[in-house]
C-alpha positions in Angstrom: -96.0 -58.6 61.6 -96.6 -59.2 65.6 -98.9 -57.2 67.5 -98.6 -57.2 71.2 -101.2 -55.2 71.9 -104.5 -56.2 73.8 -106.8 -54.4 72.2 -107.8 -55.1 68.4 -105.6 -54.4 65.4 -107.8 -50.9 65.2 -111.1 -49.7 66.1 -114.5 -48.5 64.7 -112.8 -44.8 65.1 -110.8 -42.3 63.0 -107.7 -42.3 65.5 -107.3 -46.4 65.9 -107.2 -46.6 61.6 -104.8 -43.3 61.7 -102.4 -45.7 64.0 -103.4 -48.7 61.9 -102.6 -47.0 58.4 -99.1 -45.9 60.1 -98.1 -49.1 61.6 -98.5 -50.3 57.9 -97.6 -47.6 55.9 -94.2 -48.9 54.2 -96.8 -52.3 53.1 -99.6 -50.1 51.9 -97.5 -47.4 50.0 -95.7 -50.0 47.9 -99.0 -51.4 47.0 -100.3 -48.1 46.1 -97.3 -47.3 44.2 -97.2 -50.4 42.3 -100.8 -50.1 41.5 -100.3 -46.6 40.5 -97.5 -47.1 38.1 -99.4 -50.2 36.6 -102.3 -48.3 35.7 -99.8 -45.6 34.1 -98.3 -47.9 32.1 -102.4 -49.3 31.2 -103.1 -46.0 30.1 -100.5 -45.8 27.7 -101.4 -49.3 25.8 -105.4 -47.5 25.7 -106.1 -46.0 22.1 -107.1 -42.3 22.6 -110.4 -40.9 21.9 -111.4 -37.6 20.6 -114.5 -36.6 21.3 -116.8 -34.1 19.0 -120.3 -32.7 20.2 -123.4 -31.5 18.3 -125.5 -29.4 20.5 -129.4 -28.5 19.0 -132.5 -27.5 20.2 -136.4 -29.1 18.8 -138.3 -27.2 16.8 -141.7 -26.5 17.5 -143.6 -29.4 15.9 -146.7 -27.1 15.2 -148.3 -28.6 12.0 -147.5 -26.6 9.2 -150.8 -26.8 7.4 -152.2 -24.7 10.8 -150.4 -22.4 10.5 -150.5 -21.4 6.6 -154.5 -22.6 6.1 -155.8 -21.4 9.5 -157.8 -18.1 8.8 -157.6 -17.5 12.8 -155.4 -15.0 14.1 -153.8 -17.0 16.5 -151.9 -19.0 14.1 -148.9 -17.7 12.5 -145.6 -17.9 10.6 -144.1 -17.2 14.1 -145.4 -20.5 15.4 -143.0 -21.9 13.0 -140.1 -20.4 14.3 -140.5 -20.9 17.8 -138.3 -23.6 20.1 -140.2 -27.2 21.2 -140.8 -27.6 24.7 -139.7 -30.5 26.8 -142.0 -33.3 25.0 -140.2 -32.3 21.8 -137.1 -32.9 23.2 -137.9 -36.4 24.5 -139.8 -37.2 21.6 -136.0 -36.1 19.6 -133.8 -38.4 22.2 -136.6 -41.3 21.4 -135.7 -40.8 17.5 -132.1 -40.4 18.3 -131.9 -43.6 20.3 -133.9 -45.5 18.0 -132.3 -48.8 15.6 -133.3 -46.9 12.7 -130.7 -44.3 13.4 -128.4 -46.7 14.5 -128.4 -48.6 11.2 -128.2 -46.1 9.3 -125.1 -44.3 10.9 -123.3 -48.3 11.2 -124.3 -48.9 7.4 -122.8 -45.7 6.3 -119.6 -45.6 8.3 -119.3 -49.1 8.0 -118.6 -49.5 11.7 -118.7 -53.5 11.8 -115.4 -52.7 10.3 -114.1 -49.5 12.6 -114.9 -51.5 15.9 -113.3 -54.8 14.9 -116.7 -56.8 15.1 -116.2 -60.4 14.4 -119.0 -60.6 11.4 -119.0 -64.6 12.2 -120.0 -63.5 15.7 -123.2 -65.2 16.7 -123.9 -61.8 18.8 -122.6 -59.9 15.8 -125.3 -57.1 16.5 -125.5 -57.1 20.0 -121.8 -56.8 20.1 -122.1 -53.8 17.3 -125.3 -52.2 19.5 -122.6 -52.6 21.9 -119.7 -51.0 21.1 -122.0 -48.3 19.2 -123.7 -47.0 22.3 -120.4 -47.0 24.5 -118.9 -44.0 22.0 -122.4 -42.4 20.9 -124.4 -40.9 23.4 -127.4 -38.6 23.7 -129.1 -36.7 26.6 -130.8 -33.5 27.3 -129.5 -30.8 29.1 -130.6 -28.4 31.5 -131.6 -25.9 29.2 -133.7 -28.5 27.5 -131.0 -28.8 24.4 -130.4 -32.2 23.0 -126.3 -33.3 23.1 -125.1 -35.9 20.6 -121.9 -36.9 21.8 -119.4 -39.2 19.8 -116.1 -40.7 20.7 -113.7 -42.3 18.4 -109.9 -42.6 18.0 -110.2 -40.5 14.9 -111.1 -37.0 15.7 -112.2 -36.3 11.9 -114.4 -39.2 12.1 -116.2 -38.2 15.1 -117.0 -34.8 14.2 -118.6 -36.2 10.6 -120.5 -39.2 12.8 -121.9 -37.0 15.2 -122.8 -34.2 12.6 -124.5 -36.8 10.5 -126.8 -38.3 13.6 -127.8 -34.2 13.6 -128.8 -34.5 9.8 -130.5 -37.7 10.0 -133.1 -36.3 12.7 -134.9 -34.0 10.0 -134.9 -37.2 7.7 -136.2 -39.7 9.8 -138.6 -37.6 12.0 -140.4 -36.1 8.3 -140.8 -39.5 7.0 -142.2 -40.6 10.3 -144.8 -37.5 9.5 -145.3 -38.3 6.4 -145.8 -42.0 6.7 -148.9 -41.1 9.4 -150.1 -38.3 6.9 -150.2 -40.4 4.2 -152.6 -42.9 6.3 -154.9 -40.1 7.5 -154.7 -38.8 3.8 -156.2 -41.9 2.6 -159.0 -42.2 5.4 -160.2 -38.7 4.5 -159.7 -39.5 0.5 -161.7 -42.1 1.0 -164.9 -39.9 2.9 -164.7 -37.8 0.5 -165.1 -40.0 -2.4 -167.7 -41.4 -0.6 -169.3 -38.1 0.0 -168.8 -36.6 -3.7 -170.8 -39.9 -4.6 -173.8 -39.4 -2.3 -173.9 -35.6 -3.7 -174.0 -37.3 -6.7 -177.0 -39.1 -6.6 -179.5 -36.7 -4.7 -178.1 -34.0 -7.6 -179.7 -36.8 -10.3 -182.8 -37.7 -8.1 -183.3 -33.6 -8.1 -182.5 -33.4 -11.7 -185.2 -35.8 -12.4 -187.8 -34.1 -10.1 -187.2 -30.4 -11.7 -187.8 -32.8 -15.5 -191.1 -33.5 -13.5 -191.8 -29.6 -13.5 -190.7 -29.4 -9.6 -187.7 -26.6 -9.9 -188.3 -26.0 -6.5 -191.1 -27.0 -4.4 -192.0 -23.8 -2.6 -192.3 -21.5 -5.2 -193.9 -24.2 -7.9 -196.8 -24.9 -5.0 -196.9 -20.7 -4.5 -197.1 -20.5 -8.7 -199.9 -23.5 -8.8 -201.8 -21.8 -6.1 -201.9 -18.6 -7.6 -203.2 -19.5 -11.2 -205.4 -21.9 -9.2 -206.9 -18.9 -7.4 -207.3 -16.6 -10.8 -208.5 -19.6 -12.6 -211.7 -19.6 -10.1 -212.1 -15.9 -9.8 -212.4 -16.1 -13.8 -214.9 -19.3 -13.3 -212.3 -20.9 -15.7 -213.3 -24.3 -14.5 -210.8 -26.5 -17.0 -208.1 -24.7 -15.7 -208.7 -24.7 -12.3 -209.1 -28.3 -13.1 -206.0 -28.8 -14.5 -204.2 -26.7 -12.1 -206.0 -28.8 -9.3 -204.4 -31.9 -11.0 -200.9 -30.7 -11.1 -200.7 -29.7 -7.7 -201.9 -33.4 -6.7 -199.0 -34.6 -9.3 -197.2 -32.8 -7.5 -197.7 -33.3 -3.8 -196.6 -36.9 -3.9 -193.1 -34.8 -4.2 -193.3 -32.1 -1.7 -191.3 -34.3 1.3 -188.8 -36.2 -1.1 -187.7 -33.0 -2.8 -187.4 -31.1 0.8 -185.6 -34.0 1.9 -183.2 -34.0 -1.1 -182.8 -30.4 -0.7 -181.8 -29.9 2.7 -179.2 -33.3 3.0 -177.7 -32.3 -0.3 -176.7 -28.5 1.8 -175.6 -30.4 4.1 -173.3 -32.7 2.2 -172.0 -29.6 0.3 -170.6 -28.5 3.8 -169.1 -31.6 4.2 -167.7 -32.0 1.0 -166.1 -28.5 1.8 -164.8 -29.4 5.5 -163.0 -32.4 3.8 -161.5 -30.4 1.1 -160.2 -28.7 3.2 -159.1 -31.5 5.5 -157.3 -33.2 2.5 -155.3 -29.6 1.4 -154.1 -29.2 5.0 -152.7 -33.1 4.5 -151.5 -32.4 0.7 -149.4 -29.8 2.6 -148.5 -31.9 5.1 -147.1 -34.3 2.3 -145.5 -31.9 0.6 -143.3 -29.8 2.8 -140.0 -30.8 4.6 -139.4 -29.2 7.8 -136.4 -28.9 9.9 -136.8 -30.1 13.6 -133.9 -28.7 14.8 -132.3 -25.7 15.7 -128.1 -26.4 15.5 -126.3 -24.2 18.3 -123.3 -26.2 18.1 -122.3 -28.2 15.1 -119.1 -30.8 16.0 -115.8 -30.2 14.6 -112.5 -32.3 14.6 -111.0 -31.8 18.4 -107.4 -31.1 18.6 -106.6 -32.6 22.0 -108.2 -36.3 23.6 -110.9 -36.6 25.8 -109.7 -40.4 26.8 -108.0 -41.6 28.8 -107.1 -39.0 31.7 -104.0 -40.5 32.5 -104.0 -38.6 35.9 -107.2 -40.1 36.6 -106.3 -43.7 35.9 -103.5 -43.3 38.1 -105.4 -41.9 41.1 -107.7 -44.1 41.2 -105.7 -47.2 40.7 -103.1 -46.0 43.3 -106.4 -45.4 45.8 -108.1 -48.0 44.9 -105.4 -50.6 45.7 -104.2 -49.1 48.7 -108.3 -49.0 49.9 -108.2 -52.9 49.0 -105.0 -54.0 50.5 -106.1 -52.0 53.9 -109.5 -53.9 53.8 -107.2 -56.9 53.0 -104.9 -56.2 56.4 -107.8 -55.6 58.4 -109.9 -58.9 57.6 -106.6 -60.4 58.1 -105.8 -59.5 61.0 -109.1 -59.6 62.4 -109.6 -63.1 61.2 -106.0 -64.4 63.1 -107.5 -62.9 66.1 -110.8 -65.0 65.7 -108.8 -68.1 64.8 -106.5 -67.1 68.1 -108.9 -67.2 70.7 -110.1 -70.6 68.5 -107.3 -72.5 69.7 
């Protein structure tokens, strides 16, 4: 098509690409409708997709030996119950978009199989990762709720899937727990053993001293002194002498049993804080503990989510008819240049 006109095709303003759009309107519309009715036809040959939703909220992850075998008042069952905060809900997405719940959900739906993987693939799993993470998806909203969303082209199948990722969270995030209390249960088993053994042998090094005569230092010196001093106010001189004897059989003694006294109290309060360290972890090991709170379980939807039809055909029919009018432009721009060339 000629242009006689001086000035360029259009301008850098909204009027000049009004004229320009018009003066090619019958071009551009044809394009547009052909692009339109192509990507209707595209949308037809797409498999639909159903998609099923699990909303849920964290739990608080308040240990649960705090809160039953803490004497303080500011622990209760309460602290149980109560919704996580923002870190728990990161700390769920991390969980969600870890391999391990990955492979377990492809293993048990056998989803090599349901996407069409080629298994001789050399990129197999990336492939599966893939095509896993384009239908699954996870995010927080604003109300600080976890979504796990799945698409598939069976709506029974998505609503199980997505329900399952939901049950999987308690499973994986307790053994995670578990796994780190069973570590810290050993540590502390080990202290304590250790511990119950040192009790041990001051209790035998005191046992012996009491065989000696020494039950306890304080009031075996106070007893010696005192038949000491009634030996010499009766001027019973072989007993004050043998009184006087004891005592230095005895003073030999005095710091060693002091010594043996006081760490032995001392490692009886330890022995105690660890007890009590290692029945907080024993209930640790014990319990299983939701982490979730379901609002929303998923359920079979009756109408597809994918493809909008209407959608593909708006934006194929736009998108074509932006490309063909960049196409014109650079066109016609370019047999000006090569004009004023020659």
């Amino acid at each position: 098509m000629e242009h006689t006109e001086k000035n360029p095709a259009w301008k850098n303003n909204s009027f000049d690409l009004a004229v320009y759009i018009v003066r090619h309107f019958k071009f551009l519309m044809v394009i547009t409708l052909v692009a339109a009715v192509a990507g209707g036809v595209a949308s037809f040959l797409l498999s639909p997709k159903f998609k099923s939703m699990v909303v849920l909220f964290p739990s608080s992850t308040t240990p649960v030996s705090q809160v039953l075998l803490n004497n303080s008042p500011y622990f209760n069952v309460g602290n149980l119950q109560g919704f996580g905060e923002e870190k728990e809900a990161e700390q769920m997405l991390q969980v969600l978009n870890s391999n391990a719940i990955k492979d377990r959900i492809i293993q048990k739906y056998n989803l090599m199989v349901h996407y069409a993987v080629d298994s001789d693939s050399k990129y197999k799993k990336s492939e599966l990762y893939g095509d896993f993470m384009s239908n699954v998806s996870f995010k927080k909203n604003e109300y600080n709720a976890v979504e796990i969303t799945v698409f598939d082209t069976d709506p029974l199948f998505a609503s199980n899937m997505a329900n399952d990722i939901a049950g999987m969270i308690d499973t994986l995030m307790n053994q995670m727990r578990k796994d780190r209390a069973k570590q810290a249960y050993a540590l502390v088993e080990k202290e304590y053993d250790a511990c119950q053994a040192s009790a041990r042998s001051m209790e035998d090094s005191l046992s012996r001293l009491r065989k000696m005569g020494i039950q306890d230092y304080a009031s075996t010196v106070d007893r010696l002194m005192q038949g000491y001093s009634s030996a010499l106010v009766n001027n019973n001189a072989n007993a004050a002498e043998k009184i006087q004897k004891q005592m230095q059989s005895v003073s030999p003694y005095a710091s060693l049993y002091v010594s043996l006294s006081q760490r032995l109290m001392s490692s009886y309060q330890q022995l105690g804080n660890l007890k009590n360290r290692l029945m907080a972890m024993q209930v640790e090991l014990d319990q299983f503990m939701p982490v979730k709170y379901i609002v929303d379980q998923a359920f079979p939807a009756d109408k597809k989510s994918y493809p909008i039809r209407s959608l593909i055909i708006i934006v194929s029919g736009l998108s074509a008819f932006l490309i063909a009018l960049f196409a014109l432009i650079i066109s016609d721009y370019w047999k000006k240049v090569k004009s004023q060339i020659d």
